[in-house]
Structures are given as structure tokens and as C-alpha cells.
C-alpha positions as CSV (number, residue, x, y, z in Angstrom):
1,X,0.2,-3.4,29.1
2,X,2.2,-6.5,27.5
3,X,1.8,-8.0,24.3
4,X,-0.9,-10.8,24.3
5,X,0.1,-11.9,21.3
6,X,2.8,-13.0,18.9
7,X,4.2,-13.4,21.7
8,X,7.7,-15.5,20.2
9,X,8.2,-13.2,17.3
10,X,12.1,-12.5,17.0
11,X,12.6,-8.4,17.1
12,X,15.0,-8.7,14.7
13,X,12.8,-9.4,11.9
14,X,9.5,-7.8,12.9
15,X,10.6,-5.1,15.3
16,X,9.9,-4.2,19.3
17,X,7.1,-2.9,20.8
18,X,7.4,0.6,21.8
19,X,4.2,1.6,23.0
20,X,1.1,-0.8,23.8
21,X,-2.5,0.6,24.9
22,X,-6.1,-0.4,24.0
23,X,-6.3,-0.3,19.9
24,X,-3.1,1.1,20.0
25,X,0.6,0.1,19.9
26,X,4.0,1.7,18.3
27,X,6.7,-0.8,17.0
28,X,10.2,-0.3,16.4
29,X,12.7,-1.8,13.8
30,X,16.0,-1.2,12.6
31,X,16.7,-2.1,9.3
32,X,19.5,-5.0,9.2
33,X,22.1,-5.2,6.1
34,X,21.0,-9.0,5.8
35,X,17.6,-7.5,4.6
36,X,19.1,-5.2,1.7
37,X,18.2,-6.5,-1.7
38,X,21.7,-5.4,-3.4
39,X,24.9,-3.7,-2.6
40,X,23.4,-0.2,-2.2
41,X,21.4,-1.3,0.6
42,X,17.7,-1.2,-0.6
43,X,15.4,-2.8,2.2
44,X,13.1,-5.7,0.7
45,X,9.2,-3.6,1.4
46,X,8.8,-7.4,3.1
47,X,10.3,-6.5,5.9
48,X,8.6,-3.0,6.0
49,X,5.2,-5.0,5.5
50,X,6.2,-7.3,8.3
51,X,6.5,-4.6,11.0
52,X,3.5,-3.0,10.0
53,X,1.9,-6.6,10.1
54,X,3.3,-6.9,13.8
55,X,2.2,-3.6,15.0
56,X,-1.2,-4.0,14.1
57,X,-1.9,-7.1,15.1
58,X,-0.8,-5.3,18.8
59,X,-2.9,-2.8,18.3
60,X,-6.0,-5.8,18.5
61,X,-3.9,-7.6,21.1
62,X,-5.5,-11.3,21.4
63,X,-3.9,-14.4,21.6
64,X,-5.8,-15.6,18.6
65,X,-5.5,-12.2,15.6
66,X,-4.4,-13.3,12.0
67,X,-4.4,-11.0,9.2
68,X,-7.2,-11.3,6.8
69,X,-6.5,-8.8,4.2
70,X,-4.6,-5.7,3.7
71,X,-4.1,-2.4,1.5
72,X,-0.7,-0.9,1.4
73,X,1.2,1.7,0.0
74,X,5.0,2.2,-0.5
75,X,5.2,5.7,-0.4
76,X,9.6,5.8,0.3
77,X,12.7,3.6,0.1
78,X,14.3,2.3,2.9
79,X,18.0,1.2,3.5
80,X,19.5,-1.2,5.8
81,X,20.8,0.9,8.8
82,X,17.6,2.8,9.2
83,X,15.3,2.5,11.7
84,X,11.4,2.3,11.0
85,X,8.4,3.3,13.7
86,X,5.1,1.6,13.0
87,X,1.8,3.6,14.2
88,X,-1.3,1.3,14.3
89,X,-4.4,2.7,15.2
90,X,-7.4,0.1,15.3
91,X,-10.3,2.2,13.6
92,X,-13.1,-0.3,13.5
93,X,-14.6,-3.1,15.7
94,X,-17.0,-5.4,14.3
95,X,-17.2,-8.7,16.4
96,X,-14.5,-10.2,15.5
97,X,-13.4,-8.3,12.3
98,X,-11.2,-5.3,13.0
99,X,-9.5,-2.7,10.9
100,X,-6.2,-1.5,11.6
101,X,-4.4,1.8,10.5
102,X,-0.8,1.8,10.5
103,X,1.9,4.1,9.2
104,X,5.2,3.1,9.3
105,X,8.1,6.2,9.3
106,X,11.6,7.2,9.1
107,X,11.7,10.0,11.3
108,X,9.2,12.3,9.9
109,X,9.0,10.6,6.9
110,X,5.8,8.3,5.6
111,X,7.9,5.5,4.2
112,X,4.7,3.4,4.0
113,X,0.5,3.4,4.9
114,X,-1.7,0.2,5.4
115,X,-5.5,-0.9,6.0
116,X,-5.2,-4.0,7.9
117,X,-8.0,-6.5,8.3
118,X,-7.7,-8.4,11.2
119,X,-9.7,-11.2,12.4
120,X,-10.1,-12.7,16.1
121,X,-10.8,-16.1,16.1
122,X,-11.8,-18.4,18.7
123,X,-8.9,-20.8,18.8
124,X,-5.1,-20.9,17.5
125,X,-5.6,-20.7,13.5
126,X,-3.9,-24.2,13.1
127,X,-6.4,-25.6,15.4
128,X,-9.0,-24.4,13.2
């Protein structure tokens, strides 16, 4: 199965697709120094929020998914150097709303949890 959307998002920033299925999809990201917010290396969560973003957005896989809402938790740091797995599970499908589970982790480590509310529209959301 290939991605079917965000299709020219750079893997450096957002992570690579490790797994894709139906309302599922895995995601991959190793942390980069140029994303540490001092000199000890703490990770901004932004970047943590951002593959979690791109991995459940796979997990609805259409052209046309934006995120409408989200609950997170931070549950660990993370350092630059690291490298981050994202587990989105879509949980609910209501038309065109969809909730999206994900849990990001450092080896067997939560690092962080999310409810994402997705929405699949019928056109590009800047031709809307």
C-alpha cells in the first residue's frame, strides 16, 4: 500500500512510513540535533507532535485529510539522536470525521499519546 497522501512531506522533519494498511500505518523518525532546544539536546514536543500528525493522517490515507483537532500527552523527553516510532490506529469512522490513535515510542518507551480528529474533505483544503 503507498501513501495517498502528504505525499511531498520531507522525512526529515516528519518521519518515514514504516508500515501502511487500511486504518493503520507506523512512521519512523530520528530525532536531528537541529531540532534540540539547547545544548543538552532536548527535542522541541513539535517535532514529536508532527510525526504523530503524519502517521495519522496515513492511517486515513486520502488525498484530501487535515487535522481538525487533537488531544495529546507528553508522557517522556526526547533527545536529538533518538529515534521515535509512531502507531496510529484509526478507531472511528463517521463520514467524513475520523478518530485517530497514535502512540509515539522510544523503544518500549511511551514518549507520547494522541486522539486525532481528522476530517476528509472533498477537495484540497486551499481550494475550499
Amino acid at each position: 500500500m503507498q501513501p495517498a497522501t502528504h505525499t511531498a512531506i520531507a522525512p526529515s522533519l516528519c518521519g518515514s512510513p514504516v508500515s501502511l494498511a487500511p486504518g493503520r500505518a507506523v512512521v519512523r523518525l530520528t530525532l536531528d540535533p537541529a531540532m534540540a532546544v539547547d545544548a543538552r539536546g532536548l527535542v522541541h514536543g513539535g517535532f514529536v507532535f508532527g510525526l504523530a500528525d503524519y502517521a495519522a493522517m496515513l492511517a486515513v490515507n486520502d488525498p484530501f485529510v487535515v487535522l481538525g483537532a487533537a488531544e495529546v500527552r507528553f508522557l517522556s523527553p526526547t533527545a536529538a539522536g533518538e529515534t521515535l516510532e509512531a502507531e496510529a490506529v484509526a478507531e472511528t469512522d463517521a463520514g467524513r470525521k475520523r478518530r485517530v490513535a497514535v502512540t509515539v515510542r522510544r523503544g518500549e518507551t511511551d514518549v507520547f499519546q494522541g486522539a486525532f480528529t481528522c476530517f476528509v474533505l472533498e477537495k484540497h483544503v486551499l481550494d475550499q
